[in-house]
C-alpha positions in Angstrom: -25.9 5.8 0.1 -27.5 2.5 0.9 -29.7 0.1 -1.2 -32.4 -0.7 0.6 -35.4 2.0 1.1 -36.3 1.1 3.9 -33.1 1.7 6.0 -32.8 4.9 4.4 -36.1 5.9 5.3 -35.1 5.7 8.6 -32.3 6.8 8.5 -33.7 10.3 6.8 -36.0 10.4 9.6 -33.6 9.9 12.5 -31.2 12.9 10.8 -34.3 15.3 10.0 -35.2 14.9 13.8 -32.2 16.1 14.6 -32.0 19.9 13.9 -29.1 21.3 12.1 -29.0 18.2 10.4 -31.0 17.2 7.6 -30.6 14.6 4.9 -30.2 16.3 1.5 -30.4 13.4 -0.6 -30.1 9.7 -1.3 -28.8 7.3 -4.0 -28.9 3.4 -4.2 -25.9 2.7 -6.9 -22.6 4.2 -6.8 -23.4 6.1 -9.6 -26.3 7.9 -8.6 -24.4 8.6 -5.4 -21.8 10.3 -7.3 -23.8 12.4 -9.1 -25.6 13.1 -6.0 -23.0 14.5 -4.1 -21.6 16.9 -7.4 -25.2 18.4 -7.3 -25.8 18.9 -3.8 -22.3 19.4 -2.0 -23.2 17.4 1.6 -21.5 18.6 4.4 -21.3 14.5 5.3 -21.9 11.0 3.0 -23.4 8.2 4.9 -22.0 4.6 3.1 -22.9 1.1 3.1 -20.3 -1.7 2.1 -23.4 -3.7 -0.5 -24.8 -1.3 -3.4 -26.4 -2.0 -6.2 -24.1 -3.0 -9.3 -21.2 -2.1 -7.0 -19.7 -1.8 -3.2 -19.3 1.0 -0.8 -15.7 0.4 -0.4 -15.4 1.8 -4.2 -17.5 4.4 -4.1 -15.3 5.9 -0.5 -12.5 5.5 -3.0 -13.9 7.6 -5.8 -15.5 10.0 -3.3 -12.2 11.0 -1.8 -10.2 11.2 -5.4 -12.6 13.5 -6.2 -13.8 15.4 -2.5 -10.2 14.7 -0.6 -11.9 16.5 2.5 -15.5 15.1 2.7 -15.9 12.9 5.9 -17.4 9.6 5.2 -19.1 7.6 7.3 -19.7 3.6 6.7 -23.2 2.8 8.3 -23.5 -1.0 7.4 -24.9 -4.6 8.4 -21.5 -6.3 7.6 -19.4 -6.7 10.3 -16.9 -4.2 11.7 -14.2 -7.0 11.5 -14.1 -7.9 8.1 -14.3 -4.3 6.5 -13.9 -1.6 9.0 -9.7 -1.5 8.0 -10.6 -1.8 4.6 -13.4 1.1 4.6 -10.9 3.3 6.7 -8.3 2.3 4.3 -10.0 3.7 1.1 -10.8 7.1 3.3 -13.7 6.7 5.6 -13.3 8.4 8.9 -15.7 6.0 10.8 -17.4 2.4 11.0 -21.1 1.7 12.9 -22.8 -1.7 12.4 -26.7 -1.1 11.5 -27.8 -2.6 14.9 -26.0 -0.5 16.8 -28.6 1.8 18.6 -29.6 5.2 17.2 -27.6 7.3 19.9 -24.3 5.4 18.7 -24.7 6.5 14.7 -25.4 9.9 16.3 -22.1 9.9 18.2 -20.4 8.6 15.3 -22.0 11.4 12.6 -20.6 14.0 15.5 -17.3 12.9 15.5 -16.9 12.4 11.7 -18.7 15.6 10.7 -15.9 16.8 13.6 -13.0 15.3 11.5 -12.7 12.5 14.0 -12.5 8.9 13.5 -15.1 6.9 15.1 -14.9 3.3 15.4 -16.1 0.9 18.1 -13.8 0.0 21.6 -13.6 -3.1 20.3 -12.6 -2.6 16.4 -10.3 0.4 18.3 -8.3 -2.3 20.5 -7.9 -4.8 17.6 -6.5 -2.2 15.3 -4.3 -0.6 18.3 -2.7 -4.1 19.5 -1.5 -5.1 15.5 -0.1 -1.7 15.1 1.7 -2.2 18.2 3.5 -5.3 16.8 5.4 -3.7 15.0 7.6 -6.0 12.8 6.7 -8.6 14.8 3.2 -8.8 13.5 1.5 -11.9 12.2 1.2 -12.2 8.4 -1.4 -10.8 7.2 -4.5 -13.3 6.5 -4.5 -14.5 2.7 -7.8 -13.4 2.5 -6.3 -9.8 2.3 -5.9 -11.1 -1.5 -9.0 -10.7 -1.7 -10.7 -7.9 -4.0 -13.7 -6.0 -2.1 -15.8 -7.2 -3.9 -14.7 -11.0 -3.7 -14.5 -10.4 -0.3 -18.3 -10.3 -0.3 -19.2 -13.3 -2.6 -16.2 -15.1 -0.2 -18.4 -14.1 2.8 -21.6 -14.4 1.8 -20.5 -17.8 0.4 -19.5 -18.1 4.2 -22.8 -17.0 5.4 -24.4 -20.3 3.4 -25.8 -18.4 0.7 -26.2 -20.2 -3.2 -25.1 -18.4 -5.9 -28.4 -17.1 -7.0 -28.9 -15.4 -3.8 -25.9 -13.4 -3.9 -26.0 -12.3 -7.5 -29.9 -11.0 -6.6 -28.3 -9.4 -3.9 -25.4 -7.9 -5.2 -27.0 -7.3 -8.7 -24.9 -9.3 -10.5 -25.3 -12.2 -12.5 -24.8 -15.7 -11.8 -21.9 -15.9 -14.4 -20.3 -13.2 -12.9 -20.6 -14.6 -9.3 -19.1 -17.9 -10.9 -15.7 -16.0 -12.0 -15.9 -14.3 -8.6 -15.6 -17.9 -7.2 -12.6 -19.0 -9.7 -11.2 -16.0 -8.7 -11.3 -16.7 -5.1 -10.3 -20.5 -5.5 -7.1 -19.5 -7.4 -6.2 -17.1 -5.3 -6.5 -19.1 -2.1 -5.0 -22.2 -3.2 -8.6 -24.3 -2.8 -8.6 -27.4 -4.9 -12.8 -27.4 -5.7 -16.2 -25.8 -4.7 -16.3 -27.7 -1.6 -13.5 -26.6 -0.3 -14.0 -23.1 -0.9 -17.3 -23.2 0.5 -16.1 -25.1 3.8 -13.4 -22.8 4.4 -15.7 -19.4 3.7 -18.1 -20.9 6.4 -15.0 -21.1 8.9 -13.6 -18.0 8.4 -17.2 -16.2 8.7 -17.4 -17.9 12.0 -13.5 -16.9 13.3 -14.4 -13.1 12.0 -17.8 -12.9 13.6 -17.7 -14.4 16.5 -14.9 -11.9 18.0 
């Protein structure tokens, strides 16, 4: 389930070249991709975190209230550190960034259609060393406040983009994005635009640059 064409394409021609597997449909929207998987029963869902009208985060969510043993697997362009917890969290078994090479989605589609969890060494370690904190573990970041899907709009805010450019790209509109930002402001403690957008862009660069 991913919204661009494109990367599905490929992605349907990596899987069909790959014998037992085969790609048994696709769906752009979270809706579409619910109906999808009533109708045709896959054996495994492939997610992205940005859909149209919606996020991938949601959609694991509804998956597994509905399909409590279907492995998911979150194939996405966002970066393992800001929303592998959170996709594992709503019931994903496994995280892959889109640039990782083909061989690694193909190890990670293994061990999720397995029952396995697949995650990178890195995203592994991270998640590993806070669990071993125990009650000594640091608070948890206040961006944890965040929804998912201000989580985006706080990133991609982060990542310099206006807010035209991430309502196009999240299909949303501009008003909506707006309240997305209140939203953040308030919840953050920021005291105007500028701030928010300063402190997005520094913790994009903290989260990505691990």
């Amino acid at each position: 389930m991913d919204d661009h064409p494109l990367f599905r394409e490929g992605m349907r021609q990596m899987i069909d070249r790959h014998p037992p597997w085969k790609v048994c449909g696709e769906a752009a929207n979270l809706a579409a991709a619910m109906k999808a998987v009533a109708e045709l029963e896959p054996d495994l869902v492939l997610v992205d975190i940005s859909l149209e009208g919606g996020d991938g985060i949601d959609l694991i969510k509804n998956l597994k209230a509905k399909y409590e043993a279907l492995p998911i697997l979150v194939i996405s362009m966002h970066n393992e550190s800001l929303y592998a917890e959170r996709a594992m969290r709503a019931g994903a078994l496994g995280y892959v960034m889109k640039n990782e090479p083909a061989r690694t989605v193909k190890a990670a589609i293994f061990k999720v259609l397995g029952g396995d969890i697949f995650l990178s060494e890195k995203m592994s370690a991270s998640i590993v060393a806070r669990s071993m904190h125990g009650k000594n573990e640091p608070p948890v970041s206040p961006v944890e406040q965040l929804s998912n899907r201000e989580l985006q709009v706080f990133q991609m805010l982060g990542e310099g983009k206006p807010s035209r450019q991430i309502a196009e790209e999240l299909d949303l509109t501009i008003p909506t994005i707006h309240s997305f930002r209140t939203r953040i402001k308030e919840k953050l403690r920021f005291q105007n635009a500028t701030e928010l957008v300063l402190r997005a862009n520094q913790w994009v660069r903290e989260h990505t640059s691990k």
